[in-house]
GUDOBA-58920 format. One record per residue (C-alpha): x, y, z. Coordinates in Angstrom, 3 decimals. Layout:
(atom (X; Y; Z))
...
***
This chain:
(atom (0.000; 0.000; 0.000))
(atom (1.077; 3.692; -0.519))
(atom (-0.181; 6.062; 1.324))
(atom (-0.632; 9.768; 0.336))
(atom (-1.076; 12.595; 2.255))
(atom (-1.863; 15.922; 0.877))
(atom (-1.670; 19.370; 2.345))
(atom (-3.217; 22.078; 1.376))
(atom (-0.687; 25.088; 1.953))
(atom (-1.370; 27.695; 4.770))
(atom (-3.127; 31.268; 4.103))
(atom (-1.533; 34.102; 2.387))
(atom (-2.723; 38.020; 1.973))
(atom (-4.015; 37.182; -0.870))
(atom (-6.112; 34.595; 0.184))
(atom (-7.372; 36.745; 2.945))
(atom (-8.203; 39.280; 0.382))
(atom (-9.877; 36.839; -2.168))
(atom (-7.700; 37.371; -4.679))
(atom (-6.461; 34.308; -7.454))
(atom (-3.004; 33.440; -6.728))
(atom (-2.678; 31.047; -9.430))
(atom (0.837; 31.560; -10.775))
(atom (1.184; 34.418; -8.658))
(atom (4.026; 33.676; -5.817))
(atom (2.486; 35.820; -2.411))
(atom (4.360; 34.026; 0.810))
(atom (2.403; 33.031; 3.682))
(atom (1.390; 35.861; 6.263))
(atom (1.360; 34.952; 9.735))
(atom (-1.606; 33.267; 10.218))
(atom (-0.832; 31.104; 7.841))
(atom (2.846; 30.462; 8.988))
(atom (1.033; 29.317; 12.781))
(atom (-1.140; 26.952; 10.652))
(atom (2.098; 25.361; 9.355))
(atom (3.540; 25.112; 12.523))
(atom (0.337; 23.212; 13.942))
(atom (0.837; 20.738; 10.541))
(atom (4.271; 20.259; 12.054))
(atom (2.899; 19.105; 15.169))
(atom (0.484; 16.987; 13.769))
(atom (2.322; 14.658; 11.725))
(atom (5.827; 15.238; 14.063))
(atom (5.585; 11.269; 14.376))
(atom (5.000; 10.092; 10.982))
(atom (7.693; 8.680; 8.674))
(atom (8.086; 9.712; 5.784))
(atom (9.247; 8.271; 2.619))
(atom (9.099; 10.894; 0.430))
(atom (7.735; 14.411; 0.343))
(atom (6.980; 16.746; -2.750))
(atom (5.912; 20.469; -3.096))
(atom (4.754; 23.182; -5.352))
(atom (7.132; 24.981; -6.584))
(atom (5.410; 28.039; -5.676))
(atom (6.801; 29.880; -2.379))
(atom (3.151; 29.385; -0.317))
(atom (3.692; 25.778; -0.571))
(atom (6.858; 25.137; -0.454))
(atom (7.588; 27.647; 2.437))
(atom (4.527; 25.364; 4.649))
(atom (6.579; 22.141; 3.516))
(atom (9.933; 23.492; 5.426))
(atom (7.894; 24.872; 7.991))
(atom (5.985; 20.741; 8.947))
(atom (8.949; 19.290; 7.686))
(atom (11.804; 21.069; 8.595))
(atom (15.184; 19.686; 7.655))
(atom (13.807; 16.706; 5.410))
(atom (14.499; 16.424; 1.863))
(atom (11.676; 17.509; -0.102))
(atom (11.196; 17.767; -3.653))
(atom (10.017; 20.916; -5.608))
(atom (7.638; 20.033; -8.591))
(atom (6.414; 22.722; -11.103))
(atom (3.562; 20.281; -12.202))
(atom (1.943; 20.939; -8.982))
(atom (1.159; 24.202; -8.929))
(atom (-2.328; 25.576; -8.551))
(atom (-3.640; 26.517; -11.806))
(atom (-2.719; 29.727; -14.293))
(atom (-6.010; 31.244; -14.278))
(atom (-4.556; 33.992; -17.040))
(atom (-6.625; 37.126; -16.832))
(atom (-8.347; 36.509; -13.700))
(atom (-4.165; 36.332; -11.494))
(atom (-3.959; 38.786; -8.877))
(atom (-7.593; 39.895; -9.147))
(atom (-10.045; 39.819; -6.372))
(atom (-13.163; 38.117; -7.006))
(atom (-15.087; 41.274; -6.947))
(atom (-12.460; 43.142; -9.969))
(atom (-12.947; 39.639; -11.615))
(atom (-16.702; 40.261; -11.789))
(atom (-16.854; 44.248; -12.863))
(atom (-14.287; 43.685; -15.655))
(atom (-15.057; 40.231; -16.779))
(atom (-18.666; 39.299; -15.903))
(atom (-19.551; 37.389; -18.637))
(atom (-16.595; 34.906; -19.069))
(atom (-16.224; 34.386; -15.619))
(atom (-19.984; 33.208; -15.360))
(atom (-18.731; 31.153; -18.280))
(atom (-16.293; 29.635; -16.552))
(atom (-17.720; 28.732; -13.360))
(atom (-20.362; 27.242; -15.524))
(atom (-18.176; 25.400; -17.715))
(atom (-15.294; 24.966; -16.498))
(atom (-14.197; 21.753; -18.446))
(atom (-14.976; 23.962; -22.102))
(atom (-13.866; 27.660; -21.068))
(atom (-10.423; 28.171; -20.617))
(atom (-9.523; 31.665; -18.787))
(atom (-7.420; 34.114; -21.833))
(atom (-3.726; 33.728; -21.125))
(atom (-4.070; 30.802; -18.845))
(atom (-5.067; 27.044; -18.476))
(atom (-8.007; 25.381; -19.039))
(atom (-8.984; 22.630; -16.030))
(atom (-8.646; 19.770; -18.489))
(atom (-4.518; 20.655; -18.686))
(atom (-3.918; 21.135; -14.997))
(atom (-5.618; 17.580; -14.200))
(atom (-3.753; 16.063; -17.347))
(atom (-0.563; 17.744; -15.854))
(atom (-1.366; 17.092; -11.972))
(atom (-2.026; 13.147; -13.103))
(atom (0.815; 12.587; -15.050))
(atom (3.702; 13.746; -12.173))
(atom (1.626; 11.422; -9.674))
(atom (1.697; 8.774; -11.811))
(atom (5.137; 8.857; -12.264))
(atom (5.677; 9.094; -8.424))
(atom (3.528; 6.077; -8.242))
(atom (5.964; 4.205; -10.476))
(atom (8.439; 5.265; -8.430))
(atom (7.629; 4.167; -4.844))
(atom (4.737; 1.409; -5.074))
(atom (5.114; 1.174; -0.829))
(atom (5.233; 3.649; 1.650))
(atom (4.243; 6.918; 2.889))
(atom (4.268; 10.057; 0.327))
(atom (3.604; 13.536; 1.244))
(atom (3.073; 16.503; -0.818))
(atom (1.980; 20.449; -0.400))
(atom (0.291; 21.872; -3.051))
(atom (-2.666; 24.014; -4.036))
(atom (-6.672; 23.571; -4.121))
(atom (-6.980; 22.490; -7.724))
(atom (-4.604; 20.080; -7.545))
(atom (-5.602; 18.314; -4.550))
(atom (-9.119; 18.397; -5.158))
(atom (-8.186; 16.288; -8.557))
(atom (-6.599; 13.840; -7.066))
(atom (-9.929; 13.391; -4.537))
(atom (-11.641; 13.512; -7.989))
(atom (-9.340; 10.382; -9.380))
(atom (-9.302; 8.542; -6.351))
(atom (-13.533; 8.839; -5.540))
(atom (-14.084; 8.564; -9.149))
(atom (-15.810; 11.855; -9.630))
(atom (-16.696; 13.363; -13.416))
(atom (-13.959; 16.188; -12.863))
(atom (-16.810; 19.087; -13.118))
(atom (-17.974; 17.908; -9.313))
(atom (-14.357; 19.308; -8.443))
(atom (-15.727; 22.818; -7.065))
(atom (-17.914; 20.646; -4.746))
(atom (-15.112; 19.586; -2.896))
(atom (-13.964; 21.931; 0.313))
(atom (-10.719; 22.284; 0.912))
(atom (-9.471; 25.117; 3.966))
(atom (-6.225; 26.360; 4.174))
(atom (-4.018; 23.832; 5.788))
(atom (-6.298; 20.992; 5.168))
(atom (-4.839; 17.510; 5.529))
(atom (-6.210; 14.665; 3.027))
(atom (-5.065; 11.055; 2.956))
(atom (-5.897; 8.625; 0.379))
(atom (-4.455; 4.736; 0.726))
(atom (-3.323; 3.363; -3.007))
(atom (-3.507; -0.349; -3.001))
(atom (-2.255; -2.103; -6.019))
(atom (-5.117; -4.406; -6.936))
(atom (-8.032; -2.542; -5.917))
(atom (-9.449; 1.011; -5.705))
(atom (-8.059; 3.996; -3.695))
(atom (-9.406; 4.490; -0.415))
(atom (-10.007; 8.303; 0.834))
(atom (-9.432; 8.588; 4.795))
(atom (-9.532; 11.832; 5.510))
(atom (-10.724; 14.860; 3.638))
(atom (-10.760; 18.570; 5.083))
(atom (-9.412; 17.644; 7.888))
(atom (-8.467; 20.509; 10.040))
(atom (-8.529; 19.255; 13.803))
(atom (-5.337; 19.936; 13.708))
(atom (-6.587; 23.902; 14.260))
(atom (-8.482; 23.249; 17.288))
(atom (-7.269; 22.296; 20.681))
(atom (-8.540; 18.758; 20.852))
(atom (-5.816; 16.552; 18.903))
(atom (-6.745; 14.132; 16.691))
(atom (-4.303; 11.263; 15.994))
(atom (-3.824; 10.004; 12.004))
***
């Protein structure tokens, strides 16, 4: 079995000011850098095998924060999506300037792609292919990797066997943990989604 766990990197300004980030590299603000540090504690006692980040400074800055001085691989094919146009903008400037292909897009998502960026179609084929090689890499074992939103909530797509247009239906916070167990003759098996006990003061084992 191979197990997977996912984090969703910690908050940024922009986040807070509900702006796309996309492409865009914005560090984490404090907040977010205290949400890493509760990751850390967290999964403190778990080995493991191999861990992979975003490229992108948000993630890969709450990778060295949980795992300090481990080895972990930076990977440009996980990055959260280049939503062209629509990078930098907060929802609200996204809505005056563009109304009518961002209503598009939300509605369509698999058939519009945003001007200047990707469509959701090449982020999943890109997101797939760089796990799939991983796979092939390390059948056993534990992996962990730090990315964005989109990304994550594909793989949940993959592994529950959801059409890929259910993928806005899926919540995922800021420092959200997700683990999915890969087995190598039957289906994937999700085991935590969202989780974010990790937040409150109760701890909650793996």
């Amino acid at each position: 079995m191979t197990r997977l766990i996912l984090i969703h990197h910690c908050e940024t300004d922009y986040n807070l000011q509900n702006r796309y980030c996309g492409f865009n590299d914005p560090v984490l603000n404090n907040k977010g850098i205290w949400q890493s540090k509760r990751l850390a504690c967290r999964l403190k006692d778990v080995k493991m095998d191999k861990i992979y980040s975003s490229d992108l400074k948000r993630a890969y800055q709450t990778a060295k924060i949980i795992f300090k001085s481990n080895t972990i691989e930076k990977l440009k094919d996980f990055r959260e999506m280049n939503f062209g146009l629509f990078e930098g903008l907060r929802y609200k400037d996204i809505i005056k300037r563009y109304r009518k292909l961002y209503g598009d897009w939300l509605c369509n998502p698999l058939k519009v792609k945003i001007p200047g960026g990707e469509g959701l179609i090449d982020l999943s084929k890109r997101v797939k292919e760089r796990l799939s090689i991983i796979f092939a890499q390390r059948e056993y074992g534990t992996i962990a990797l730090v990315t964005h939103g989109g990304p994550i909530r594909i793989i949940l797509c993959e592994a529950l066997r959801l059409d890929l247009k259910m993928l806005r239906q899926i919540e995922q916070g800021f420092g959200a943990l997700n683990i999915i167990n890969y087995f190598k003759d039957s289906q994937p098996v999700v085991v935590k989604m969202n989780d974010m006990s990790h937040f409150s003061t109760q701890k909650t084992p793996l």
